[in-house]
N, C-alpha and C positions, 0 to 999 in steps of 0.2 A: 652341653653341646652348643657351640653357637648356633647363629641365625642363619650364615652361611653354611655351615654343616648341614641342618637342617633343610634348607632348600635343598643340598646335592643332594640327598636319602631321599626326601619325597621325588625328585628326575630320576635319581636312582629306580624308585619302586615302582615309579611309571613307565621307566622304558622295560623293567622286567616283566610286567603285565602284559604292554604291547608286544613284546616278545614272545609271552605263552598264547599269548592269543592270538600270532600268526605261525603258531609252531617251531617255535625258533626256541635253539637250546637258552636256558634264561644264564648270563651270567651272573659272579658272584658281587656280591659288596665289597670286594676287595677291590674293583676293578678301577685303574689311573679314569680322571677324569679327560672326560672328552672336550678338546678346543678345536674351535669351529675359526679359521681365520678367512676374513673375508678382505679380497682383495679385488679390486679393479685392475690389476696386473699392467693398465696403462693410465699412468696421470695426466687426467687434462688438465692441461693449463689455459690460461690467455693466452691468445696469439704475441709474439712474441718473449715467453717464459718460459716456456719447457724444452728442451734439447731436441724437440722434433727437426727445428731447422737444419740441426747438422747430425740428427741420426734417423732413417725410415721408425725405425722403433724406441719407443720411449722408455727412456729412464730418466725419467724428471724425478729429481730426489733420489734417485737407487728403489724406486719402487718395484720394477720388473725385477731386481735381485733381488728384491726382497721375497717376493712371490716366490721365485724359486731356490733360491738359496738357504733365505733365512726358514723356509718349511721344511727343507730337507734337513740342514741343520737339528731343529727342534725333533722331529722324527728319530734324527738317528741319536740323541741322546733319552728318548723313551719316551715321548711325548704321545699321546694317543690325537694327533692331530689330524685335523679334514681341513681341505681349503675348498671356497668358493670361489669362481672366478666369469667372465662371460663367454661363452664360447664365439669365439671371432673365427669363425670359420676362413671366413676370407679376408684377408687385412687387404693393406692398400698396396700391396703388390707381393709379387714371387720375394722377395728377399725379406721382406717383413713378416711374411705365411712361415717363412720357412724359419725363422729366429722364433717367431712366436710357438712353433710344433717344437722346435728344440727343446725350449725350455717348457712346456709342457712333459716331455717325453723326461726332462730329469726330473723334476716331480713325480711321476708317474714310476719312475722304475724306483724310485725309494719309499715312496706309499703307496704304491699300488692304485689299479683303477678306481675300486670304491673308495677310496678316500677322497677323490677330486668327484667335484660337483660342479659341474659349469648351467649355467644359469644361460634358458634356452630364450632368444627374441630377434626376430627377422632385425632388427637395428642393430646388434653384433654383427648378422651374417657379411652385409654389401657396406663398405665405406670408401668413397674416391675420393674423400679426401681428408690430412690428418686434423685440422683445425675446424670445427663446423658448431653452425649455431644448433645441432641438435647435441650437444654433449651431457645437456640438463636432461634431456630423453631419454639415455643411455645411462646414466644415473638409476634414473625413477624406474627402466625397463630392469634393471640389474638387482637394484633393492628388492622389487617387485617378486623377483623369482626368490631372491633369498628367504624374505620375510615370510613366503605363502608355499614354499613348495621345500627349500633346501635344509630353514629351521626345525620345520618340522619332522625331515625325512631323519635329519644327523640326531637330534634333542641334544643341543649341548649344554654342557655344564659350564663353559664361558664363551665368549666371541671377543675376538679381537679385530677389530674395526680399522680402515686405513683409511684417512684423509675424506674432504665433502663428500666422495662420491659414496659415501656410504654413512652420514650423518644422519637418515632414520634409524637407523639399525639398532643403535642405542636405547634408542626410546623403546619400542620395540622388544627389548632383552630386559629393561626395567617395568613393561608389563607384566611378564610373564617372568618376574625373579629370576631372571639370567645375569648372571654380573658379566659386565662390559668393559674390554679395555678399548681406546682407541689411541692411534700414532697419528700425528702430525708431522709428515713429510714436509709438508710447507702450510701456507696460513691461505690462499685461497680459496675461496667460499661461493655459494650462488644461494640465493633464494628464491621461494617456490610457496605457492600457497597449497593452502590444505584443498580445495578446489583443483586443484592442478595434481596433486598427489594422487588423491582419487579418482580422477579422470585414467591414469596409468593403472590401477586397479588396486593399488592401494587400499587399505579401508584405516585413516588418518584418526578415523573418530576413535578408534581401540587404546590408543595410544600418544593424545593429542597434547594429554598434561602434560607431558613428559617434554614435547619440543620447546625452542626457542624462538619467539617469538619479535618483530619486527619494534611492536609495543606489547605493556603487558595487555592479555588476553581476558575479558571479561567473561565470555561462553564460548562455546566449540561452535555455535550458531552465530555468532556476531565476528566471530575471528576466520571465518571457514576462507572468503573471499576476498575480504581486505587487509588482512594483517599476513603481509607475508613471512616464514618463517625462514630461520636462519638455518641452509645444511649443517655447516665445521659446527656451529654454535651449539645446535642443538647435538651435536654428537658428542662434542665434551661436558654439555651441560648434563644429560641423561647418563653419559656411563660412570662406570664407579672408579677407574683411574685413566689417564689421560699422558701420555708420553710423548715429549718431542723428540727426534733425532740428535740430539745435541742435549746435555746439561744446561751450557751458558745461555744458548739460543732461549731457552726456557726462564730463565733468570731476565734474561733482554726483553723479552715481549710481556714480561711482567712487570716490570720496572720502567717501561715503556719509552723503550731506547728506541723505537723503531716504529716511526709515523705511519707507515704503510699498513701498519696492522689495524682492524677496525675494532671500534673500544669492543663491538660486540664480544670478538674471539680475545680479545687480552684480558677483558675484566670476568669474562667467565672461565680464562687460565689461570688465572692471580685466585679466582676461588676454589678453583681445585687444587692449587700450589699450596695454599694457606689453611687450605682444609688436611695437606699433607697427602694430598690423591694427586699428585702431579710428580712425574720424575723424566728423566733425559735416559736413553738407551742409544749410543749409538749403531748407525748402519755401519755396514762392511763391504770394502770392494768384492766381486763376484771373485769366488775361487778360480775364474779361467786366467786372474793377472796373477800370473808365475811367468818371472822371467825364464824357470827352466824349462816349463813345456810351454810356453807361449808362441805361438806356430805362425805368429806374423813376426817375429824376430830374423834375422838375418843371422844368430847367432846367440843361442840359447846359453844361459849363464847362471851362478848359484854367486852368494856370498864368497866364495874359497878362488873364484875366479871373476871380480867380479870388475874389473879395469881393463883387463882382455875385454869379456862382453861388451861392454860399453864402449869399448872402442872401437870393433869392432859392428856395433850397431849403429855409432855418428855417424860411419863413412855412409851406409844405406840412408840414413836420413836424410844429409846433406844432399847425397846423388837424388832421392826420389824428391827432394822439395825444390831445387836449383839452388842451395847454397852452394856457397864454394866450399871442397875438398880439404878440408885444413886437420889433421887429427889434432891439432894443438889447439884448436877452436875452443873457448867456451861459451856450449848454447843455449839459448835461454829458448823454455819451450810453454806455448798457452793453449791448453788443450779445452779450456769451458766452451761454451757458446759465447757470440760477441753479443751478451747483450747489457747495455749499458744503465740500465736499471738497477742493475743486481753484480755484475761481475767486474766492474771499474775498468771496464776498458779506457775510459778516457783520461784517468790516471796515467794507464801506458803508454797514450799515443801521447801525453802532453811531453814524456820525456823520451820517446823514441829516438826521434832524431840524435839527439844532446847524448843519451846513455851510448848510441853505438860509435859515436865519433870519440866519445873521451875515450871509450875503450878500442880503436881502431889497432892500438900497438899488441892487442893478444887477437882480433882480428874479432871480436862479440861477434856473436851470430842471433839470429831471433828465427824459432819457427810457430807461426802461425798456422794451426790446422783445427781449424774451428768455421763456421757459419755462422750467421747474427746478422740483427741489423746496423752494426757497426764496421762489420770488414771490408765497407764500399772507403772509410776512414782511413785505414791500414794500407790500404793499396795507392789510396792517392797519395799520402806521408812516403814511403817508396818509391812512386813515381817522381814526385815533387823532387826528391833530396836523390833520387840514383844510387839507392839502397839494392836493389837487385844483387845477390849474392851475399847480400850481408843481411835483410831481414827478406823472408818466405812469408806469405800470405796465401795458403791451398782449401780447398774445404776440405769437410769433416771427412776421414775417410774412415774405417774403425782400425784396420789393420794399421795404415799412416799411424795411428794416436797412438797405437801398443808401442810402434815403432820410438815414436818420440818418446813415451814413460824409459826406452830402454837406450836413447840413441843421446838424448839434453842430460847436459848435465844439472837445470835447473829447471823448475817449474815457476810459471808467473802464476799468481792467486789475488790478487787484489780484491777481492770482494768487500762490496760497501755491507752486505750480511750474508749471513750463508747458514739456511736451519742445522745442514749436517758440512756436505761436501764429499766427496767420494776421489778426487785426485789428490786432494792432501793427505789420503792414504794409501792411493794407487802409488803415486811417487818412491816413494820411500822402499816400498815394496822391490822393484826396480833399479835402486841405489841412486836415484835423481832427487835431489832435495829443493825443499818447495821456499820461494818466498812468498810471503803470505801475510793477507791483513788479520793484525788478531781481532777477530770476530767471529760469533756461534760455534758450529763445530770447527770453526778450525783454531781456535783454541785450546778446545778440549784434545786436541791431535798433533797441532804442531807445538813444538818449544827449540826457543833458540836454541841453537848451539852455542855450546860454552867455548870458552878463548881456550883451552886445552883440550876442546873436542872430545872430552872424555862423556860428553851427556847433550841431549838433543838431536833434534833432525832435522830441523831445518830454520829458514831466517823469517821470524817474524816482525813486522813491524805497525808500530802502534798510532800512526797519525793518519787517517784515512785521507792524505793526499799525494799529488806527483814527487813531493820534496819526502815525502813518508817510504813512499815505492824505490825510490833512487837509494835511499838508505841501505833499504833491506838489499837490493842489487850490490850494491858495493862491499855488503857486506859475503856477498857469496862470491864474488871475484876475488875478494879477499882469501877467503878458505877455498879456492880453485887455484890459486899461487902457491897453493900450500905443495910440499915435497909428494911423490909419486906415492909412495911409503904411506905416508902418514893419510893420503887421502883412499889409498887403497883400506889402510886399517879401519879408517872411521865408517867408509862407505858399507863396508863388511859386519860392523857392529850395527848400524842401524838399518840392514837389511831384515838382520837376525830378529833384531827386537822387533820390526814392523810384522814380520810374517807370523810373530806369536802375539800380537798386540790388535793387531786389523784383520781379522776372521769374523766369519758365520759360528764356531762352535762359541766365540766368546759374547755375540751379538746372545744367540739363542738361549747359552745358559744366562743370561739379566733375562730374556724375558721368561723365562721357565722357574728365576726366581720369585718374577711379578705376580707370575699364574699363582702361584704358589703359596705366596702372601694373601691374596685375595679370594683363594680358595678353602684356606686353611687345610692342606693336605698335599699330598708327596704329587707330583703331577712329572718330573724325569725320572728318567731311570735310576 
């Protein structure tokens, strides 16, 4: 028997104990192991990094689907799964309470009440505002309830960990022989001393070998108040595999393509790559992007009809952002956040002008329905040049952005990185094809389209600059010239293949393979 076998028989024999000795019927050893996935259900980021700008509710990285998607998923292929999460009773206003009770409530009707565990602290309950220097609080309040009250109530036999906000939890699971997987949504990190941990009621001394440390650590006495420890770091450092949202993305921050990463979290990924404990799972757009029940649509559509829809959707697009009315329009549509750190806004704005004037004889259209700190850029380029009608600059609205996945015939993506990306799968979904920089996940998602259209989904292009972005554009004006026929055919086959390619059931079975691996033993159905 292995080591790991061995540790699940001795949880096994302990939670049957615990069971006879609160009168509870004992189950058998036959029983799927239990995964305890713990999530923060909202990603903080730095003020300008996470999609808060252009959404009340976050989905930085596709975390909140993942919460609730990717657990229902898991569930319903046999998983004996419990999620953690904080109970925010009150978000930051009526529309964000009400997204956030949504997706509670589909959790909930597929695992039922006792599988969710929300982790109870007045710092969940009041928050006026989405950015705030207490997120490191909200953190350690969160962990706090998991490690002392939710580990113990569930006893699992693994935990699945998501991003800083939950990098003791690791350590934590490697006290107490739990194996540990954790996801990296993105690479952002905080540090926090063992002094400071304990202060939230932590007790750091239990489990202190285990973290990551600022330098190496001489005593738990000597390191308590000065060496502050690393969240992300120590969360990949203590668990026993480590997964990024993307393959390549995982391969880039190991190979150290990407400055922005601190050596901490790259050289402690490159050791669990190397160790063969590192793999890429990607995320999945949330099941509600279906163009046929999509109920911000103007006109619901399937592959079999899918040139009506779309055309039928550009005219709503056009009418709600003020372009001008053209069905013959090709429009190019940027649904990220404008922020220029991460998503190459300045790429687009250096060939805006230039892209819609060469293309003025099919009438180019641009819709901007994004927030950032870049769209004050977009609107002067507009103003400047008397674009009004030919390029839109609106903010984020959610239903607007369905409207655009189903209204553009193209999507902008220029990202200087991207760990996963979630529209370079939404698109496609839709029959809108993406161009797009090949980097992280959108590599592992997009592939050009071949010159006979028989393979690929969209226009990638490989030189991270304006002259790189103008490429990939020409090359979708080019396949938008293409005959009515041939672009109905091609749109229709890569709808089909995206809606069996970008799902939760195909996210959930990798990581129900992972579980599985690392458990030695059947964990789906």
């Amino acid at each position: 028997m292995s080591t790991q076998e061995n540790l699940r028989s001795e949880r096994e024999l302990e939670k049957q104990m615990a069971a006879a000795a609160n009168g509870e019927a004992v189950e058998s050893d036959s029983k799927k192991p239990t995964i305890l996935v713990v999530t923060p259900e909202i990603t903080y980021l730095p003020e300008g990094m996470g999609n808060m700008a252009q959404r009340m509710h976050a989905k930085a990285g596709g975390m909140a689907d993942v919460s609730a998607s990717l657990v229902s998923a898991l569930y319903d292929q046999g998983a004996d799964v419990h999620v953690a999460l904080p109970n925010y009773r009150r978000m930051f206003n009526m529309d964000v309470q009400a997204h956030h009770d949504r997706e509670y409530s589909r959790v909930r009707e597929n695992l039922g009440k006792e599988r969710i565990h929300l982790a109870e602290d007045r710092v969940f309950y009041h928050r006026d505002q989405i950015y705030a220097d207490e997120n490191l609080r909200v953190s350690l309040a969160f962990q706090r309830e998991v490690i002392n009250h939710i580990i113990p109530q569930v006893r699992p036999d693994l935990i699945h960990c998501n991003d800083w906000m939950t990098g003791l939890i690791p350590a934590v699971a490697k006290r107490f022989d739990i194996p540990s997987l954790i996801t990296l949504h993105n690479i952002h990190t905080e540090k926090v001393t063992m002094a400071e941990i304990e202060d939230r009621g932590i007790d750091a001394a239990e489990f202190w070998e285990h973290l990551f440390f600022e330098r190496p650590p001489y005593s738990y006495e000597e390191s308590r108040i000065h060496n502050p420890t690393d969240l992300l770091a120590s969360g990949i450092f203590a668990s026993d595999h480590v997964n990024t949202v993307s393959e390549t993305f995982l391969y880039e921050v190991v190979e150290g393509r990407h400055d922005f990463v601190p050596d901490s979290i790259k050289n402690e990924l490159a050791n669990k790559h190397y160790a063969g404990c590192a793999s890429g799972i990607l995320n999945a757009p949330d099941v509600s992007y279906d163009p046929l029940t999509d109920d911000s649509l103007a006109f619901k559509y399937s592959a079999e009809n899918v040139m009506e829809g779309k055309a039928a959707n550009k005219r709503r697009l056009q009418e709600a952002t003020g372009l001008n009315v053209n069905p013959n329009a090709p429009v190019l549509f940027w649904p990220s956040r404008l922020d220029p750190m991460q998503k190459g806004c300045q790429l687009f704005a250096d060939i805006l002008y230039q892209t819609v004037a060469d293309y003025s004889d099919v009438d180019l259209q641009v819709a901007i329905i994004a927030n950032g700190t870049f769209k004050t850029h977009f609107e002067n380029i507009v103003k400047m040049h008397g674009l009004a009608g030919r390029v839109a600059v609106v903010d984020f609205d959610e239903d607007l952005s369905r409207l655009g996945y189903a209204g553009a015939d193209f999507m902008i993506m220029p990202s200087r990185f991207e760990p996963c990306g979630l529209p370079q799968m939404v698109s496609p979904k839709y029959g809108t094809l993406s161009v797009a920089h090949d980097t992280g996940g959108i590599h592992d998602t997009v592939e050009h389209l071949h010159q006979d259209c028989s393979q690929g989904n969209g226009f990638r292009f490989q030189h991270y600059s304006p002259e790189g972005l103008r490429w990939g554009i020409n090359e979708a004006i080019g396949f938008f010239k293409r005959s009515y026929e041939e672009k109905q055919h091609v749109l229709a086959r890569i709808m089909r293949e995206s809606a069996t390619r970008f799902n939760h059931t195909t996210t959930a079975a990798a990581y129900i393979n992972r579980y599985e691996t690392m458990l030695g033993c059947k964990v789906g159905g």
